[in-house]
MARSE-761681 format. One record per residue (C-alpha): residue number from 1; chain; x, y, z. Coordinates in nm, 4 decimals. Layout:
N
(lokol NUM, "A", (X, Y, Z))
...
***
This chain:
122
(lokol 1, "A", (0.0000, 0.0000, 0.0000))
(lokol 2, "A", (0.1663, 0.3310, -0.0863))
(lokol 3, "A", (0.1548, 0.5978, 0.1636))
(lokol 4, "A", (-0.0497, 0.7982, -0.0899))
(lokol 5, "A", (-0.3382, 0.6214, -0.0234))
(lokol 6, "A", (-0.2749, 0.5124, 0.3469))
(lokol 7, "A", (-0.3382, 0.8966, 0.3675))
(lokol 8, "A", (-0.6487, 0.8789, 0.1667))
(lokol 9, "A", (-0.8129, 0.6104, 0.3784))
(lokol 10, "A", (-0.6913, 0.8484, 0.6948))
(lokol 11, "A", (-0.8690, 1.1470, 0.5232))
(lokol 12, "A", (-1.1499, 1.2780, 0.7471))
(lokol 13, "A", (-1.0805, 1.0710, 1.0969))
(lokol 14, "A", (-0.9648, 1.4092, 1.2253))
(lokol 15, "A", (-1.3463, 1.5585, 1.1878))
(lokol 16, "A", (-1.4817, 1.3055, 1.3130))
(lokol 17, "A", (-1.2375, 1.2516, 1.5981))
(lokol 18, "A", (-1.3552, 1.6597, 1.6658))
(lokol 19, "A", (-1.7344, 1.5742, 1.6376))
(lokol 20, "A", (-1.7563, 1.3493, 1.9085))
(lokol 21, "A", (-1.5541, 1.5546, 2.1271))
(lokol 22, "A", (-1.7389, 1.8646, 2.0683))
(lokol 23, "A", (-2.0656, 1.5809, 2.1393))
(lokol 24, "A", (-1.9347, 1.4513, 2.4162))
(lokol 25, "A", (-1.8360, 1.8308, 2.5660))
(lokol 26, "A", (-2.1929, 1.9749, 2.5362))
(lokol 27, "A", (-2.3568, 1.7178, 2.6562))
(lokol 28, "A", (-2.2001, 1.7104, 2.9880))
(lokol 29, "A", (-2.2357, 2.0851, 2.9960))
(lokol 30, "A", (-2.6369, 2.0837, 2.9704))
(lokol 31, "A", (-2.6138, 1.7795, 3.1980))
(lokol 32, "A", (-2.4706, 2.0274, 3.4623))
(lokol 33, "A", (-2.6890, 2.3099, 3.3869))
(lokol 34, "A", (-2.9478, 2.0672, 3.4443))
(lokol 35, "A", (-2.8272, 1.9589, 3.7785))
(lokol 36, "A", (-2.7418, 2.2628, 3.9235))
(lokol 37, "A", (-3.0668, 2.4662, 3.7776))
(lokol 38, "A", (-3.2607, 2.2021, 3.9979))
(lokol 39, "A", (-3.0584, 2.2729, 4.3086))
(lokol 40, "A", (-3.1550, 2.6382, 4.2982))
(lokol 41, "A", (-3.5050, 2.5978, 4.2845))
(lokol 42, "A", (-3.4935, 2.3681, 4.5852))
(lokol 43, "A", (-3.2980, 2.5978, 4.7456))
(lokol 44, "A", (-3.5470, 2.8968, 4.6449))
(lokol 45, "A", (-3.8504, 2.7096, 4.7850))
(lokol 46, "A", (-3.6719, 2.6286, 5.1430))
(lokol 47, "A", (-3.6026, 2.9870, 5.1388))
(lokol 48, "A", (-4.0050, 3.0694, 5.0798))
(lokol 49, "A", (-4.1162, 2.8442, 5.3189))
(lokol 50, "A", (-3.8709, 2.9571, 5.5434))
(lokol 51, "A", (-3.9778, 3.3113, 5.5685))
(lokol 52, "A", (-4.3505, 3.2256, 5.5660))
(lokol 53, "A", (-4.2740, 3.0401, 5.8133))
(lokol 54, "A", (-4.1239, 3.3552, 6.0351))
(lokol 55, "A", (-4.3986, 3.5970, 5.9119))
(lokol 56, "A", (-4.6367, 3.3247, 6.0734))
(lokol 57, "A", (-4.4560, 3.3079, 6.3785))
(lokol 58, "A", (-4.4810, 3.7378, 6.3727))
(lokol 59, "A", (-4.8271, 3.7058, 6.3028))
(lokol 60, "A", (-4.8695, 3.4784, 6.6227))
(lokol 61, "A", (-4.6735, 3.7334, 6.8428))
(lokol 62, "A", (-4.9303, 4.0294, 6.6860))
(lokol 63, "A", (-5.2180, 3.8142, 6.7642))
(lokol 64, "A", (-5.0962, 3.7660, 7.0956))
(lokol 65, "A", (-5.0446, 4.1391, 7.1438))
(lokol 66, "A", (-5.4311, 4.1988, 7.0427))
(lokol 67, "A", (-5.6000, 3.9244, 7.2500))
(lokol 68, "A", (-5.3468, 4.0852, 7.5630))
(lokol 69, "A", (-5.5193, 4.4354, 7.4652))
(lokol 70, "A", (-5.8418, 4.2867, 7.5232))
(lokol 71, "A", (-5.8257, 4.1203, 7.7509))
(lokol 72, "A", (-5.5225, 4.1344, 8.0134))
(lokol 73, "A", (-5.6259, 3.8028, 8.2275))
(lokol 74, "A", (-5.5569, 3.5866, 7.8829))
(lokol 75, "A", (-5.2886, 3.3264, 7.9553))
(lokol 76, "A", (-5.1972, 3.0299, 7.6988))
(lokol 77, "A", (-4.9608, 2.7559, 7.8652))
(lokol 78, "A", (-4.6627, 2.6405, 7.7291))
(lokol 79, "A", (-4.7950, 2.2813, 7.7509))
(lokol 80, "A", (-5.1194, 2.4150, 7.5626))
(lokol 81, "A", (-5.0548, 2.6530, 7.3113))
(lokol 82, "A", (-5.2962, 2.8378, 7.1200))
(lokol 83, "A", (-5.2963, 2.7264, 6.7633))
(lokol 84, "A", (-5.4248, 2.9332, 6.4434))
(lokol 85, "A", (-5.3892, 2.8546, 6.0604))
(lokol 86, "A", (-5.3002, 3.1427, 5.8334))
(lokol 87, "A", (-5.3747, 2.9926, 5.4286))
(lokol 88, "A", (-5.0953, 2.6975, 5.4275))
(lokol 89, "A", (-4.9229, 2.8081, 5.7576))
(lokol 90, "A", (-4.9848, 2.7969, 6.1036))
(lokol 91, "A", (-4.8904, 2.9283, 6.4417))
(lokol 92, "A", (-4.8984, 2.8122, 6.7762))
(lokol 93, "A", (-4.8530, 3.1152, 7.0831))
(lokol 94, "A", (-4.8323, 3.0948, 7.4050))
(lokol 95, "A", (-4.8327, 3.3489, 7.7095))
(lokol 96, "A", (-4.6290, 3.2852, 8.0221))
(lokol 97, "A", (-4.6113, 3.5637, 8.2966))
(lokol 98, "A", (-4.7917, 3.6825, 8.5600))
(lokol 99, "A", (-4.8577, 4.0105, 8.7330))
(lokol 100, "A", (-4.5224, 4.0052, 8.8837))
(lokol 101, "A", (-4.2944, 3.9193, 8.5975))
(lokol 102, "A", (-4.3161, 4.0315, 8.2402))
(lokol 103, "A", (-4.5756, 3.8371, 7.9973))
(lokol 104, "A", (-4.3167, 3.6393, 7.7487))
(lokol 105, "A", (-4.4916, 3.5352, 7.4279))
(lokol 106, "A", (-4.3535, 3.2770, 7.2434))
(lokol 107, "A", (-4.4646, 3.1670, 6.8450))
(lokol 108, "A", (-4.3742, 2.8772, 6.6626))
(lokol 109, "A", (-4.4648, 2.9425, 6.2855))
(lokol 110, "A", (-4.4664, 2.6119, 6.0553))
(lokol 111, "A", (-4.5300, 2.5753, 5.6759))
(lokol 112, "A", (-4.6519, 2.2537, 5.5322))
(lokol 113, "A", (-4.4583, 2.0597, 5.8366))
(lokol 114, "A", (-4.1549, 2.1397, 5.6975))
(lokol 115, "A", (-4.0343, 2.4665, 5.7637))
(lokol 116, "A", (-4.0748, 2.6109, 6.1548))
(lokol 117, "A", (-3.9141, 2.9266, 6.3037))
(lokol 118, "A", (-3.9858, 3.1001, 6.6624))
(lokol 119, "A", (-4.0254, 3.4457, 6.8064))
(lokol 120, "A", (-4.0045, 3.5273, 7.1414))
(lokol 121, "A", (-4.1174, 3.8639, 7.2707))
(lokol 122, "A", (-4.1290, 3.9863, 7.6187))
***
């Protein structure tokens, strides 16, 4: 075989060769975006539930604030809270104190069971 056409036969293997590579390149790259693009939204809709979670806990400390307005005797136990739902979150408050000591009020706001956060306020 003369080296003529052992470089015919060789003619091409080179685009090819690039092809594949260039295949091989882009497909791990959208297989990353992919990965990573999924990540984020996880990570976005901890974050929501997260802070609904805390604005429910805030609204459980304002309730408490209005139901102490009107009326000042109102006590809820530690042991047995008082529990409200606002749309898909909820609250539970309670009132410790007496006349002596500062009333501390204490919410625990929780989204969907899987978010919770606390504010205390005394």
């Amino acid at each position: 075989m003369s080296p003529y056409a052992r470089r015919r036969r060789c003619r091409g293997t080179i685009i090819i060769f690039f092809l594949v590579m260039v295949s091989i390149l882009t497909t791990s790259l959208l297989t990353t975006m992919a990965l990573t693009s999924g990540v984020g939204t996880q990570m976005a809709s901890l974050t929501l539930k997260r802070d609904q979670a805390y604005y429910a806990a805030e609204a459980g400390i304002q309730n408490g604030f209005w139901v102490l307005q009107n009326n000042n005797n109102w006590r809820a136990a530690a042991n047995a809270p008082f529990v409200r739902t606002i749309g898909n979150a909820a609250f539970s408050l309670s009132a410790v104190g007496d006349w002596n000591s500062p009333i501390l009020l204490t919410s625990v706001g929780t989204v969907s069971d899987s978010a919770a956060t606390t504010c205390s306020w005394s």
